[in-house]
Structure formats: C-alpha cells, structure tokens
C-alpha positions, 0 to 999 in steps of 0.5 A: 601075258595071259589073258588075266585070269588068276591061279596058285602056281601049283596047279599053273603050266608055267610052274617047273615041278617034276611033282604030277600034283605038287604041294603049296610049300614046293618051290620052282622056276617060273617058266611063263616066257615074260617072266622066265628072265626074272628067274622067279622061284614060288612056291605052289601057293603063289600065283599071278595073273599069268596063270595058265592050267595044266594040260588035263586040269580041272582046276577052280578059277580064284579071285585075286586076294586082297591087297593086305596093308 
C-alpha cells in the first residue's frame, strides 16, 4: 500500500469519481490495487492510509481521526 499517509477519498486518486471536485456525500469505487478486490464504495469523506493526491492537487495532509468508543 502507500507509504501511510492519510487523506479523505474525495480528494484521494484511487476515488472512481467522474466529478473534477467531487463532494463529501458522493459515493464510488475504490481503485487502490489492494483494495479494488473488497469492491469498497466511500464516500468523499472517507479516507484511509492508502491515500494517494490527484495528479495537480494541493491538497492538506490530515491526521488520522480518533478512534471513537
């Protein structure tokens, strides 16, 4: 996988959107080789540490949230 950074899939080039700036609440695939076989759906908002930026994209690494109990 990547090299742990983490990132919301919107902004992530894995993330199936056709959308050049695609919302929080737009669902896709996931096309991150690892994980295509899960055949994951997320939504912009999501993320992971397989987070990769899109090709042009200035985009603000985020700290993983916390775990929430």
């Amino acid at each position: 996988m990547a090299d742990a950074s983490w990132g919301n899939c919107k902004n992530c080039r894995f993330f199936a959107g056709n959308s050049d700036e695609p919302s929080d609440e737009e669902t896709q695939s996931c096309n991150q080789s690892e994980l295509k076989k899960f055949a994951l759906v997320v939504s912009g908002d999501s993320g992971c540490n397989a987070y990769e930026a899109r090709t042009g994209e200035t985009v603000p690494v985020y700290e993983e949230p916390a775990p929430m109990h």
